[in-house]
C-alpha positions as CSV (number, residue, x, y, z in Angstrom):
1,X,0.0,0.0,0.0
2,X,1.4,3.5,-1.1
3,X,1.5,6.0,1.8
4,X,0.1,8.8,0.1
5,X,-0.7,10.2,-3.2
6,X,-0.7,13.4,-4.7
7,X,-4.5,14.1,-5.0
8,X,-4.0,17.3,-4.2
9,X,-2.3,19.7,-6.9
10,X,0.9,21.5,-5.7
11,X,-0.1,24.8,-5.1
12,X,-3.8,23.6,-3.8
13,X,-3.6,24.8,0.0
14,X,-2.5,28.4,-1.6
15,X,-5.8,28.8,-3.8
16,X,-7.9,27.7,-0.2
17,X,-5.6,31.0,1.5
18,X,-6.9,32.9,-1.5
19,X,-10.2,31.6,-0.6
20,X,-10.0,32.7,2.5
21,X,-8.9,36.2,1.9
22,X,-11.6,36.5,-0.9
23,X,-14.4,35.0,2.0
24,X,-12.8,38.0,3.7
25,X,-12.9,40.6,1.4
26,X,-16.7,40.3,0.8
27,X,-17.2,40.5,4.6
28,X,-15.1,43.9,4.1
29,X,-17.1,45.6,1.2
30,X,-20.3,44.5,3.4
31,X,-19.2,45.9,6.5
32,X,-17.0,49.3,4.8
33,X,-20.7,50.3,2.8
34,X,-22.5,52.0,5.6
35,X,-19.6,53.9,6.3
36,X,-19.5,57.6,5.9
37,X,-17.8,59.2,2.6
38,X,-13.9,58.4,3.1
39,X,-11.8,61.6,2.1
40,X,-8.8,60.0,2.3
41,X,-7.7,56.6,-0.1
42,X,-5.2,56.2,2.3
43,X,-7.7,55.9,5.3
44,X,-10.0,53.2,3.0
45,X,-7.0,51.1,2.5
46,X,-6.4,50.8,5.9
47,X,-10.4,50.0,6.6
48,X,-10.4,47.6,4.0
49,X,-7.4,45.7,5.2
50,X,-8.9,45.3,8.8
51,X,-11.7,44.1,7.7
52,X,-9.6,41.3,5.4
53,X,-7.8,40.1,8.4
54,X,-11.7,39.6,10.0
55,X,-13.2,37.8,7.8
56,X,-10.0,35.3,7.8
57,X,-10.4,34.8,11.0
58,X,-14.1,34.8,10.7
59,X,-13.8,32.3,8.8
60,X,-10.9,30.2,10.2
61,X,-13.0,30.5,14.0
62,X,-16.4,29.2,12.1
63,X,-14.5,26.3,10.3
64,X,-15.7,27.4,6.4
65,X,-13.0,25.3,5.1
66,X,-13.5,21.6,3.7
67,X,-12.3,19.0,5.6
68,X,-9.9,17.0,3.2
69,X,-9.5,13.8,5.8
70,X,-13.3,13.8,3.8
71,X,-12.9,14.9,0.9
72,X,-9.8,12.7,-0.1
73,X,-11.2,9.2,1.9
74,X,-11.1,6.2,0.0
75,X,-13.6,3.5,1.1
76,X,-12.1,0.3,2.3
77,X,-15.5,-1.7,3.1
78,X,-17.0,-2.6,-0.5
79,X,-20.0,-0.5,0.9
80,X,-20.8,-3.1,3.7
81,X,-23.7,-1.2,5.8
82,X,-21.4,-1.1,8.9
83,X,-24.1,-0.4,11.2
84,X,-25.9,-3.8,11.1
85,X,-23.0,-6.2,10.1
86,X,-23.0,-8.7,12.3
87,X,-19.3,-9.4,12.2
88,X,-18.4,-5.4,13.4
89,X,-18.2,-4.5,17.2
90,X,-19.7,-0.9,16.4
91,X,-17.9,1.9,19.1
92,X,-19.1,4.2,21.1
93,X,-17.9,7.7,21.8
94,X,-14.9,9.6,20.1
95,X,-11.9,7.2,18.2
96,X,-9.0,7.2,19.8
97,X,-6.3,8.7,17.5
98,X,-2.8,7.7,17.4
99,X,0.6,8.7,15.5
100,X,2.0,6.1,13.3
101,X,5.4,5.3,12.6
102,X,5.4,2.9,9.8
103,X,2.3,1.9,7.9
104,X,2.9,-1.7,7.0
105,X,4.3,-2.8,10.5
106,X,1.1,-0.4,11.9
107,X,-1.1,-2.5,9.6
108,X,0.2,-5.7,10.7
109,X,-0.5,-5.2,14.4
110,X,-4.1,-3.5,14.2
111,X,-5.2,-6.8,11.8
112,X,-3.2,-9.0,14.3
113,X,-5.4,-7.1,17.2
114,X,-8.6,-8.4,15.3
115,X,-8.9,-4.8,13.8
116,X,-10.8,-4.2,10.2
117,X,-9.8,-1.5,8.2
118,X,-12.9,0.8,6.9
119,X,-11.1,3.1,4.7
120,X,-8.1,6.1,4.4
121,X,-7.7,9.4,3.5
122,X,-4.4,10.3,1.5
123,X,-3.6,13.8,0.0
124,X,-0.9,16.7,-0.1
125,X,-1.6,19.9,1.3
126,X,-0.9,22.7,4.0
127,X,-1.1,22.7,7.8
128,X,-4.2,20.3,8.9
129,X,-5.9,20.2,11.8
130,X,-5.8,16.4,13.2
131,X,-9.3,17.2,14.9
132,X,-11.0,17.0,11.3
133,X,-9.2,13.4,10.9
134,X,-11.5,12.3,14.7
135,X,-14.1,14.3,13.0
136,X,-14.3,12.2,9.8
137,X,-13.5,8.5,12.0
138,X,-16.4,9.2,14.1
139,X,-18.4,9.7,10.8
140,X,-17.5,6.6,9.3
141,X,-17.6,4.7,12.5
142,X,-14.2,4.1,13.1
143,X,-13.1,3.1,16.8
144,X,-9.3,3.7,15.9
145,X,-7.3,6.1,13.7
146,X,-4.0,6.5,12.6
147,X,-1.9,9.1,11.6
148,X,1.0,9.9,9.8
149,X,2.4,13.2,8.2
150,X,5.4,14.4,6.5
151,X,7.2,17.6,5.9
152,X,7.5,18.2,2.1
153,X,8.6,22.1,1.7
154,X,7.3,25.6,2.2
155,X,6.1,27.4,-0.6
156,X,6.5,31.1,-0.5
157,X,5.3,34.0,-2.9
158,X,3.3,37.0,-3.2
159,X,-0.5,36.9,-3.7
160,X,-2.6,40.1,-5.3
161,X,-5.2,41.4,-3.5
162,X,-7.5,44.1,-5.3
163,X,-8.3,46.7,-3.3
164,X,-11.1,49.5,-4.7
165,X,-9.4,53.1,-4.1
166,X,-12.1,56.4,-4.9
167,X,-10.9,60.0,-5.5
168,X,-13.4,63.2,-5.4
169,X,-13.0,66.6,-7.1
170,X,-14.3,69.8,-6.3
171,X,-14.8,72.1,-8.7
172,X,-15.7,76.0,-7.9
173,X,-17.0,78.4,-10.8
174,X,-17.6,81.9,-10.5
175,X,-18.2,85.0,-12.3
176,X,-20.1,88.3,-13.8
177,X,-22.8,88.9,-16.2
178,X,-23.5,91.6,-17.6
179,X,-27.0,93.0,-19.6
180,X,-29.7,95.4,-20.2
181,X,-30.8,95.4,-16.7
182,X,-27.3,95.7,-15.0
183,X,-24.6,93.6,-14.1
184,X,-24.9,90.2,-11.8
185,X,-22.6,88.4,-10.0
186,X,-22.7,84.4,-9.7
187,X,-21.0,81.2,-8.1
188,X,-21.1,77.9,-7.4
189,X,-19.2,74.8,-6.5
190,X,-19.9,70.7,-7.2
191,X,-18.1,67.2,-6.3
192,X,-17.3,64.1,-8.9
193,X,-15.8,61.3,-7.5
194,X,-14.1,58.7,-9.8
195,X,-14.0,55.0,-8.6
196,X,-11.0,52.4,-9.2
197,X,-8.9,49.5,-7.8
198,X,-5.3,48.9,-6.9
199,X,-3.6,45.7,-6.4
200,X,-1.7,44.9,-2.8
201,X,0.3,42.0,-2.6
202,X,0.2,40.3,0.4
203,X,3.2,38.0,1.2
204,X,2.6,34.5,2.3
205,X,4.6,31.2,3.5
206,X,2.3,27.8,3.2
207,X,4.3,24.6,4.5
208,X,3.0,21.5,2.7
209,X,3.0,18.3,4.3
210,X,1.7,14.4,3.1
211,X,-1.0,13.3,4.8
212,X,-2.0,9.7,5.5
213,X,-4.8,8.6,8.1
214,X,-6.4,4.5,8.2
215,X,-9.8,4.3,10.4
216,X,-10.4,0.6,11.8
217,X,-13.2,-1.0,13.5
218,X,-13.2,-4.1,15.5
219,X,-14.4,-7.0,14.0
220,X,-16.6,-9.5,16.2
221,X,-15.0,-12.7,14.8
222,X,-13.6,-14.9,12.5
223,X,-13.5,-18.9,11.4
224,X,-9.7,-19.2,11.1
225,X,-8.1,-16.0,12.1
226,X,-5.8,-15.4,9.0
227,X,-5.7,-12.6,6.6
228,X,-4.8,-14.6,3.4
229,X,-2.5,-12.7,0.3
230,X,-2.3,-14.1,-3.2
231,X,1.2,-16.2,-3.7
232,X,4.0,-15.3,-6.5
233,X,5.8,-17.1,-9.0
234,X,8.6,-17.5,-6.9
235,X,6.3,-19.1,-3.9
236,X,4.9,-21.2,-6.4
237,X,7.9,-22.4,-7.8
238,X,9.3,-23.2,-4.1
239,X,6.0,-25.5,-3.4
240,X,6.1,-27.1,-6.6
241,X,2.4,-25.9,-6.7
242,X,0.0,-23.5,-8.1
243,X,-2.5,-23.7,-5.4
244,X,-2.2,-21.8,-1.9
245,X,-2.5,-18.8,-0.3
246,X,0.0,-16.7,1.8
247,X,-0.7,-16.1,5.2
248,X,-0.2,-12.5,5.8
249,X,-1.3,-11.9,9.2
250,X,-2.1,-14.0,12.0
251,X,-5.3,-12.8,14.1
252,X,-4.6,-13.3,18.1
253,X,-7.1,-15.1,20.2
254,X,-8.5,-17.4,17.0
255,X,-8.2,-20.7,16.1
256,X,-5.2,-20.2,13.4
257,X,-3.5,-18.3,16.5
258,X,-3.9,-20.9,19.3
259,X,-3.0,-24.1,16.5
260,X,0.3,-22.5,15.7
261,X,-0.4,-21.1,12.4
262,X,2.7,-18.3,11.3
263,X,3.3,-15.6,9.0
264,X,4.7,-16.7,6.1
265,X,3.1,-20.1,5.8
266,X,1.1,-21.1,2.5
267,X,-2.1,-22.7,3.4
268,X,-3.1,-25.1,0.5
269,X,-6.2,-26.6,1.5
270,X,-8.9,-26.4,4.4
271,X,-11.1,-29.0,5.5
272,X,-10.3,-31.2,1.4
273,X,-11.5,-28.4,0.0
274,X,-8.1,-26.8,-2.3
275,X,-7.5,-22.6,-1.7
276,X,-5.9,-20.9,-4.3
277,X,-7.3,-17.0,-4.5
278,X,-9.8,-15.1,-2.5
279,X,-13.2,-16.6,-4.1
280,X,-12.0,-20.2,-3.1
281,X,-10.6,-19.5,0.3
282,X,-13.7,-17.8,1.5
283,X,-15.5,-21.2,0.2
284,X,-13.5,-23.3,2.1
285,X,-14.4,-21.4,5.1
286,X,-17.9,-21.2,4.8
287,X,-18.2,-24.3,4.2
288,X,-16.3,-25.8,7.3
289,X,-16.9,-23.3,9.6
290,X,-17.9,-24.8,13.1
291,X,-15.8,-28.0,12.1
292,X,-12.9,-29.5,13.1
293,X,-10.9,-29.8,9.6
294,X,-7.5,-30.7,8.4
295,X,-5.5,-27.5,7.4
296,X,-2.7,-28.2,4.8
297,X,0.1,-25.9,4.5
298,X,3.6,-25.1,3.6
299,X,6.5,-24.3,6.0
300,X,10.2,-23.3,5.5
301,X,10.6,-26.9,2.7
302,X,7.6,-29.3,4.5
303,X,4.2,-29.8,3.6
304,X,2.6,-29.9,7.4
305,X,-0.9,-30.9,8.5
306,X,-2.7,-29.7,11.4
307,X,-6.3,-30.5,12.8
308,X,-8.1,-26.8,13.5
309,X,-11.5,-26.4,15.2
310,X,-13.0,-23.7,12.8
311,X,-15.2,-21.0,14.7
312,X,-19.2,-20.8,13.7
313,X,-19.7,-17.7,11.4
314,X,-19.3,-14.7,13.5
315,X,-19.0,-16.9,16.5
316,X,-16.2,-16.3,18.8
């Protein structure tokens, strides 16, 4: 399995900081329109600005922005209704959340712990909250969730920001008239004001990271208590054998667990009944769940045989 993958294009968390400031900006021209006439451009630059900085935190504090721990999950589950499988252990309350150090070893003990992986989110972007990673597990159900990030680089730059800027001008007229009647005197004075923008560019840093976060649930139970992997040419060239399946993980506390059953072994038949991918092993198992069966498999040069007492479906 790939850590992570670049679902997000470089540059990404930069347009949701424009985003941000844009949200911002439209607070500003709301807020700045009921204000008196501004005789100084200087004086509207600064208003605007402060009202930028509000509606970034506005919208920072009120949690406008996506939540990418959703919006880049892939579904693990084939679309299995969680909530009334019989072989889950639903949870209650919040998922714990833990740091991972390495996925596959991490993998390998929260199977081994009789854990079933829902699903995992994987995408490239800036700072993330971890609490919108517990947000989305609790969503989907999970009971555990693990995460892992990675410094990439920090992108730096300037961004434009267009600001409106207004000017007014007074004009005064004056002068005589002169006529039949006699001479008169006049004057007068009147205000245009001409509208515009000007660009500000606002520096900003952006650190991107790599994301990675799994969500498990805890399954109920299982007939054998292994998680089986397809064999490769060079397996089946070492058995002498096209049929078998690798065992990948060993569950604790199940009957492949208790018999002796190790990582690594090649399990070629169950009960009579020949494995060889997942259709077939899942077969096997079906059919001799509950029963005590012969389990064929291949160990380290030796074809070995050991009598297993299969669990019921779901029955632990």
């Amino acid at each position: 399995m790939k850590m992570l993958r670049e679902d997000v294009a470089p540059g990404m968390e930069v347009s949701r900081s424009v985003g941000l400031m844009v949200t911002g900006f439209a607070m500003m021209v709301s807020g700045c329109m009921g204000f008196a006439v501004i005789k100084s451009s200087i004086y509207n630059r600064r208003c605007f600005m402060k009202w930028v900085c509000f509606g970034v935190f506005f919208a920072l504090l009120t949690g406008c922005t996506p939540n990418p721990f959703q919006e880049y999950y892939t579904d693990r589950t084939g679309n299995v209704d969680i909530v009334n499988s019989k072989m889950i252990i639903l949870p209650e309350g919040e998922p714990a959340v833990f740091n991972g150090s390495d996925l596959d070893s991490d993998y390998q003990k929260m199977v081994e712990d009789g854990y079933i992986l829902l699903g995992y989110s994987n995408f490239q972007g800036a700072n993330i909250d971890f609490k919108q990673a517990k947000s989305h597990g609790k969503k989907v159900h999970a009971k555990v969730v693990v995460l892992y990030s990675k410094y990439l680089k920090t992108v730096s730059g300037n961004m434009p920001l267009m600001l409106p800027t207004t000017q007014t001008t007074r004009t005064n007229v004056s002068g005589n008239v002169s006529g039949v009647g006699g001479n008169a005197y006049y004057s007068g004075s009147g205000t245009s004001t001409t509208s515009g923008s000007q660009p500000v560019y606002v520096p900003f840093n952006v650190d991107r990271h790599e994301y990675f976060a799994s969500y498990w649930i805890k399954r109920r139970g299982t007939i054998l208590g292994v998680e089986p992997k397809d064999i490769t040419d060079e397996i089946r060239s070492e058995i002498g054998s096209n049929m078998g399946v690798l065992v990948n993980v060993v569950i604790k506390n199940t009957p492949a667990f208790f018999s002796g059953l190790f990582k690594g072994d090649v399990i070629t038949s169950i009960g009579g009944s020949s494995v060889y991918d997942g259709p077939s092993w899942s077969n096997a198992l079906s059919e001799n769940a509950g029963k005590e069966v012969d389990v064929l498999f291949f160990r380290d040069g030796e074809h070995l045989t050991k009598k297993i007492k299969l669990n019921k479906k779901f029955d632990i």
